[in-house]
N, C-alpha and C positions, 0 to 999 in steps of 0.2 A: 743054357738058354735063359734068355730074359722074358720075363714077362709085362706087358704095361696094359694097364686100366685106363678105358675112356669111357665115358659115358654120353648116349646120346645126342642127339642135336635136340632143340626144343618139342617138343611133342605139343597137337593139337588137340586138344581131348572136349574140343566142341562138340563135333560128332556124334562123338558114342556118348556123351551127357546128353542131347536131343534126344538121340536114339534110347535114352532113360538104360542103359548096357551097366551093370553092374560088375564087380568082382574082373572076372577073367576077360570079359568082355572090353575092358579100357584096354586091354594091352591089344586092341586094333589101332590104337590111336597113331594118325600120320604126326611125321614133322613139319611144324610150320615153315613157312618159305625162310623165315632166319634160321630155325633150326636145318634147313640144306646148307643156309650159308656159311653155319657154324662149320657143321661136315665139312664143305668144301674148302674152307679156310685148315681145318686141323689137316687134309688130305696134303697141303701144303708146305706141312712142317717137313725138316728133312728125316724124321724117326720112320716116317713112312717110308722111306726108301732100303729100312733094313729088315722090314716086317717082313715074315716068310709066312703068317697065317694069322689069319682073322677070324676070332673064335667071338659067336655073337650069339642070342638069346633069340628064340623064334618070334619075337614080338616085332610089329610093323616098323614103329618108330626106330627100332636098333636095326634093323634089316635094310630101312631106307638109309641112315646114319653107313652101314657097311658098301651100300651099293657107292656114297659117296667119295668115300674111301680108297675105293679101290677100282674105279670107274677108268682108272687109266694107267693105271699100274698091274702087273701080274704078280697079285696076291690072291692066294685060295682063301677061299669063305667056308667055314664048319660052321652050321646051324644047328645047336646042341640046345 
């Protein structure tokens, strides 16, 4: 089995800086609209076509980043 590393799409951490969210609290933070597009552009690579599982961090921005992903592809999502 291979393994490969991606990291999110851009994260908006306006939000929860308004919201004065400290520590635990930034990892609400969404992706901005480039950050979908970034997703939607790597969903595009052909590596995605060999993926059998999408192993992703409970944090919004990596969960939005996953839902990208795999939006039209049948790949399972573990949220660990």
């Amino acid at each position: 089995m291979k393994l490969y590393l991606i990291r999110h799409g851009e994260p908006d951490y306006d939000q929860v800086t308004e919201a004065n969210y400290k520590g635990f609290g930034r990892d609400l933070s969404r992706l901005t609209s480039e950050g979908i597009k970034q997703a939607q552009a790597h969903a595009k690579h052909p590596l995605f076509n060999t993926i059998e599982l999408l192993l992703v961090s409970p944090y919004t921005r990596t969960m939005q980043t996953a839902l990208e992903l795999t939006r039209d592809k049948d790949i399972p999502v573990l949220v660990e």
